[in-house]
C-alpha positions as CSV (number, residue, x, y, z in Angstrom):
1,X,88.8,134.0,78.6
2,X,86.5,136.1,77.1
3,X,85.7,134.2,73.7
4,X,84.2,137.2,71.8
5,X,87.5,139.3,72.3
6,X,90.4,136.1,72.2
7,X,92.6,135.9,69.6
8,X,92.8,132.7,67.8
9,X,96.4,131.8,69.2
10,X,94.8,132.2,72.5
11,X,91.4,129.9,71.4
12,X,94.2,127.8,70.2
13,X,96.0,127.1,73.2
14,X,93.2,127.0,75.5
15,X,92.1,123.9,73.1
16,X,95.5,122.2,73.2
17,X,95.3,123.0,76.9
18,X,91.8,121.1,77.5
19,X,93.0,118.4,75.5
20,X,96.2,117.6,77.8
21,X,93.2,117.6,80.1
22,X,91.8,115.1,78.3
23,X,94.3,112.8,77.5
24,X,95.4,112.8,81.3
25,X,92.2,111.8,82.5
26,X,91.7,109.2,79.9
27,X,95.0,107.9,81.0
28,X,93.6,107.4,84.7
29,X,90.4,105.6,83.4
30,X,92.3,103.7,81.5
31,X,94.6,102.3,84.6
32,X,91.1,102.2,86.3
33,X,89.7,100.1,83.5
34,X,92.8,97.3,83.5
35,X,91.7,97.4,87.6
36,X,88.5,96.2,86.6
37,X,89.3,93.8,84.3
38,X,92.2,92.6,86.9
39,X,89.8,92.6,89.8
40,X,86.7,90.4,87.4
41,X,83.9,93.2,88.6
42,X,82.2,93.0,85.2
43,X,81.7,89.1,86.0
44,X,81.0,90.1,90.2
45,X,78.2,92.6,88.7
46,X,76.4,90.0,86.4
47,X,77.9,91.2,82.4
48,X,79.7,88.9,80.5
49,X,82.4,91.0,79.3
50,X,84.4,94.4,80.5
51,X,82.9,95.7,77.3
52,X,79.5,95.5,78.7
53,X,80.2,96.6,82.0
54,X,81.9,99.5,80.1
55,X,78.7,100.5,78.4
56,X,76.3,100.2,81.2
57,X,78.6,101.7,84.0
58,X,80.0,104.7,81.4
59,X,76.7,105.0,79.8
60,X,79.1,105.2,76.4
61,X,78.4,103.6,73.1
62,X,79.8,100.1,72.4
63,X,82.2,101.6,69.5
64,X,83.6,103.9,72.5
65,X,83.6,101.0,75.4
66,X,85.7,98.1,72.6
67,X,87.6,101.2,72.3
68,X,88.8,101.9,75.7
69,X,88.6,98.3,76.9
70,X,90.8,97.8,73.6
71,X,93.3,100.7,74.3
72,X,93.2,99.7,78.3
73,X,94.4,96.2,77.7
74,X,97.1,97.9,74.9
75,X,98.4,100.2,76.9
76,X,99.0,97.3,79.7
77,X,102.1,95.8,77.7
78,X,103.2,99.6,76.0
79,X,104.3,101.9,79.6
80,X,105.9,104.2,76.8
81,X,103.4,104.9,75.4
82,X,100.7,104.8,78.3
83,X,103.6,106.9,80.2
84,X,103.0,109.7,77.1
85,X,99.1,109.3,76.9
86,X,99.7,110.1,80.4
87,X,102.0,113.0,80.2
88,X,99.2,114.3,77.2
């Protein structure tokens, strides 16, 4: 898309597009995360919580790794509603 000549419906949709993306991907890291919780490697690799191992391994900020860890563990007893994170 050539920005400088796209009309705003099409700036539109290319966001809503990128943010299905998102949303998918985030779904997957968040299956990954419950893994890792599942499988102790925060404990195996010397943090004391998933949060930490979150922020070190993501390189995120802690407000963003108690969010996923949060969402992750959430998400683990809601498959609607991981199953529409999923979809985006």
């Amino acid at each position: 898309m050539d920005i400088k000549t796209a009309t705003n419906e099409s700036i539109e949709q290319e966001l809503l597009e990128y943010e299905c993306v998102i949303a998918q991907a985030r779904a997957e890291q968040l299956g990954l995360l419950r893994e890792v919780d599942r499988r102790q490697m925060p404990t195996g690799a010397g943090c004391g919580s998933l949060g930490e191992w979150v922020r070190g391994r993501l390189d995120v900020a802690p407000e963003t790794a108690r969010d996923l860890v949060a969402t992750a563990r959430h998400l683990e007893v809601l498959p609607d509603v991981e199953a529409a994170v999923a979809s985006g």
